[in-house]
N, C-alpha and C positions, 0 to 999 in steps of 0.2 A: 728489713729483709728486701724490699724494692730496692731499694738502694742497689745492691749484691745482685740482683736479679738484670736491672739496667747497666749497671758497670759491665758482667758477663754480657750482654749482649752487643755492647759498643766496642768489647774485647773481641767478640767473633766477628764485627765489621774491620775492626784494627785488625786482628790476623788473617783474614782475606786476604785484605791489601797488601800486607807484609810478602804471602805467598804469591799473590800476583806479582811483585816488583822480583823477587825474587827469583831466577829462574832455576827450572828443575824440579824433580818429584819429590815432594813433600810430602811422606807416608802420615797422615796423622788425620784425626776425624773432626767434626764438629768440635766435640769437649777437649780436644787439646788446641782447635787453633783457638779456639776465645780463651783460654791458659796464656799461650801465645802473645794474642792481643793485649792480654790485664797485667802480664808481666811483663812486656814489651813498650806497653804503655808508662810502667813506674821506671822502669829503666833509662828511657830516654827522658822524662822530666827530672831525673835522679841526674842525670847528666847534665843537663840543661842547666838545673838548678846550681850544678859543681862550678861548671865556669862561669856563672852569672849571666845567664838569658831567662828571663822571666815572660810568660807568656803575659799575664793581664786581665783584665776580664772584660776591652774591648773587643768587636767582632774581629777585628783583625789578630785579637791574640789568639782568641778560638782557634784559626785557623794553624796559628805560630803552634798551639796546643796537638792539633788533630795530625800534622806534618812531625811530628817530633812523636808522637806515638807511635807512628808507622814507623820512624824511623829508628826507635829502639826498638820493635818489633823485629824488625828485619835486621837489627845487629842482634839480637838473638837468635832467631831463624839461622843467620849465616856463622857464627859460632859453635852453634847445634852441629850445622849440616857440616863442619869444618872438622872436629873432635869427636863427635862421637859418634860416627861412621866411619 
């Protein structure tokens, strides 16, 4: 159950960011941007994974990790904001 509890929270730091890089209004509250962040986050290492980029579990891949969930975050954000409005 922690597990689910920390992931959701590292999703609502991941969909901040996504909203920050993003610009424009983003109508949605707490519990949808960490939605945002956790599904935004499997999507861009769901990507990663497709073409062969492997993050690691050196500090430097952390980072290759923490840049690749933002940035499937924010290809869902702009998807979202693209279709279905």
């Amino acid at each position: 159950m922690l597990h689910w509890i920390w992931k959701f929270i590292l999703g609502i730091v991941v969909g901040l960011l996504a909203r920050m890089v993003l610009p424009g209004a983003q109508h949605m509250g707490l519990l949808m941007t960490g939605l945002l962040g956790v599904i935004g986050s499997y999507a861009g290492h769901g990507l990663a994974h497709a073409v062969g980029l492997e993050s690691g579990e050196k500090p430097s891949g952390r980072v290759f990790s923490a840049i690749i969930s933002i940035a499937g975050a924010v290809l869902i954000l702009f998807v979202g904001q693209k279709f279905i409005h």
